[in-house]
N, C-alpha and C positions, 0 to 999 in steps of 0.2 A: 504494500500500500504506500502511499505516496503524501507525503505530509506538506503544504504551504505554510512557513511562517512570514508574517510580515512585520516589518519594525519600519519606524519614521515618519509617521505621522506628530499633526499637532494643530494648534493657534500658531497661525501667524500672519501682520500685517500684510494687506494689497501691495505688492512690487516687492514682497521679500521673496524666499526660497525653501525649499526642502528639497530633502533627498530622502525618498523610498526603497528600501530593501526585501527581496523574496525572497528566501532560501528554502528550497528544492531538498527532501529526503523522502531516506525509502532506499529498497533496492532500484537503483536507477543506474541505467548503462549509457542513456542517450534519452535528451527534451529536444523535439522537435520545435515548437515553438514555446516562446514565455508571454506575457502579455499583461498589462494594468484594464480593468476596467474601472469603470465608478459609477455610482449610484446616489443621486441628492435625494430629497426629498420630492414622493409624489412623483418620482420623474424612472422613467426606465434604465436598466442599465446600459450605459455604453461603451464602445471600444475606447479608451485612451491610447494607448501606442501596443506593438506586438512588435515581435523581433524572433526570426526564426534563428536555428542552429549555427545556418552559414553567414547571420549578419545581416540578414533583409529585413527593414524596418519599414512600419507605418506607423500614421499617426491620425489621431480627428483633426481636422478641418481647424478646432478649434484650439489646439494646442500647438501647432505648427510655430513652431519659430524658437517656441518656450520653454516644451519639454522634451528632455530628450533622454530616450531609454537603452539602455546598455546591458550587455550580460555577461558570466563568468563562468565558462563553462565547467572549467577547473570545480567548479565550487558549484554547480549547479543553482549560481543565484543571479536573479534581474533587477535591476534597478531602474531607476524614474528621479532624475533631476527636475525638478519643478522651480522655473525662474518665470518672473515675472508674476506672481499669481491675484490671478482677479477674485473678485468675491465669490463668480459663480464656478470658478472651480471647487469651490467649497462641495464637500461628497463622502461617503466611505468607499474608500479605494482598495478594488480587488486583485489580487495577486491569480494568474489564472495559465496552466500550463499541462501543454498536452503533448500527444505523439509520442507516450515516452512506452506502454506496452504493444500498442496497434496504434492504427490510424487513427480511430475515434474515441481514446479518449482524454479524457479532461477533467481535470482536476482545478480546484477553491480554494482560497486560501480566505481566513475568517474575517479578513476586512479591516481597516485601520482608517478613523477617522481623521482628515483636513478640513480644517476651517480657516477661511481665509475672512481676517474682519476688513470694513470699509475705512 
């Protein structure tokens, strides 16, 4: 089985920063892909950035510029620099990672709140 933990959430002012950490356990030989979503209030969850094995990254629309996600293979853990951050990136942000026994599956990590005040 396959454990997400996440660290680095918080408060913190508009225009400041965080950095998000996921680390990846369990018997793991290889993570296809890593990936942050998030979820605010009343609103669905969405994709924030995804980054596969070999380095291929996206992002939302709305995070373009800001954030940007990284991973370590070595160490089976992804990150999420978050610069710039507006209010409504404000969410519980999910750590979320698959491909690693077949194709299809996909693994949660329990979520860590960011608040960003105005």
């Amino acid at each position: 089985q396959v454990q997400l933990v996440e660290s680095g959430g918080g408060l913190v002012q508009a225009g400041g920063s965080l950095r998000l950490s996921c680390a990846a356990s369990g018997s793991i030989f290889s993570i296809n892909f890593m990936g942050w979503y998030r979820q605010a209030p009343g609103k669905q969850r969405e994709l924030v950035a995804r980054v596969t094995g070999g380095g291929s990254t996206n992002y939302a629309d709305s995070v373009k510029g800001r954030f940007t996600i990284s991973r370590d293979n070595a160490k089976n853990t992804v990150y999420l620099q978050m610069n710039s951050l507006k209010p409504e990136d404000t969410a519980v942000y999910y750590c979320n990672a698959g491909g690693i026994y077949n194709n299809y599956d996909n693994y949660w990590g329990q979520g860590t709140q960011v608040t960003v005040s105005s």
